[in-house]
C-alpha positions as CSV (number, residue, x, y, z in Angstrom):
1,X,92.5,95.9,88.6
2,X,94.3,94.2,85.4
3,X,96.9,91.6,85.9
4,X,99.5,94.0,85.0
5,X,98.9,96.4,88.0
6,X,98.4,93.2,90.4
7,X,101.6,91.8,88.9
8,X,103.2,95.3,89.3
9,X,102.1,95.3,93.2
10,X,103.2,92.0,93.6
11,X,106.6,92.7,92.4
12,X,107.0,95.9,94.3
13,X,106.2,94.5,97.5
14,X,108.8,91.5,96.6
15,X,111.5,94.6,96.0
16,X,110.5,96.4,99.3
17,X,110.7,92.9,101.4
18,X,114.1,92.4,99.9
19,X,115.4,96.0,100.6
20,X,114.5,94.9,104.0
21,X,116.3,92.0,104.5
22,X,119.2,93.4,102.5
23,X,119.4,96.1,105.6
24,X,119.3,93.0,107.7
25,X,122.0,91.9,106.8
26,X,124.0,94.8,106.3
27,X,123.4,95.0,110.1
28,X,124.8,91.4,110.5
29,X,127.8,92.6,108.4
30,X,127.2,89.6,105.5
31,X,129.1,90.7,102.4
32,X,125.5,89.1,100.3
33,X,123.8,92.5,101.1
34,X,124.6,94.4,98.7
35,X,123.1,91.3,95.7
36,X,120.0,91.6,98.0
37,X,119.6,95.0,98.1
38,X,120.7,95.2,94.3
39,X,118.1,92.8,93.2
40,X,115.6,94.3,95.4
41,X,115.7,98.0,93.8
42,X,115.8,96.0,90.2
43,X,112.6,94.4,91.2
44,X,110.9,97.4,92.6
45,X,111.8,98.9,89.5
46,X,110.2,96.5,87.3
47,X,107.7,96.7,89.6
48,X,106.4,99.9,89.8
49,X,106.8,100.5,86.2
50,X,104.6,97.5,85.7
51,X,102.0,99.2,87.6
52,X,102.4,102.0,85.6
53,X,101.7,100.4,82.3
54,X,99.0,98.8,84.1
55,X,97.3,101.9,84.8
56,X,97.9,103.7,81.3
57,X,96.8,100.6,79.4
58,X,93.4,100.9,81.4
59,X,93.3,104.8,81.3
60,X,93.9,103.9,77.8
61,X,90.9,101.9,77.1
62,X,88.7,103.5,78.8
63,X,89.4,106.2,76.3
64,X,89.5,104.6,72.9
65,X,85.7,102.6,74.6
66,X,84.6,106.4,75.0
67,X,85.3,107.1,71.5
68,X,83.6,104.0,69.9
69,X,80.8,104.9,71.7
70,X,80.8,108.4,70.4
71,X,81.7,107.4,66.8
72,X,78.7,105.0,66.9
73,X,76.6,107.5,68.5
74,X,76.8,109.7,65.6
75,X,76.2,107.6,62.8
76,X,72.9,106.8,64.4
């Protein structure tokens, strides 16, 4: 795994844990809920498009790799 999709994990599990505890205390009927659960969604967000990126960018290399190899291929 690159650091992006680690950092994208990371920061999706951060978002989740705080959607949690933002139900929590909407349970508990504390008005700071709703900034928990806000900045929980905004962090999953970032989050899972992170990972995302992560995964084109390697998909990505892989590809252009493939086609260095095959451009050097045929000039031998």
């Amino acid at each position: 795994m690159n650091k992006y999709v680690q950092r994208g994990i990371l920061g999706a599990s951060i978002g989740v844990a705080l959607c949690i505890l933002g139900l929590f205390l909407m349970k508990q009927d504390l008005p700071i809920y709703k900034w928990t659960l806000t900045v929980g969604v905004i962090v999953f967000g970032v989050g899972f498009l992170t990972t995302l990126y992560g995964l084109i960018r390697k998909i990505e290399r892989r590809s252009i790799l493939e086609d260095r190899k095959e451009r050097q291929q045929q000039h031998d």
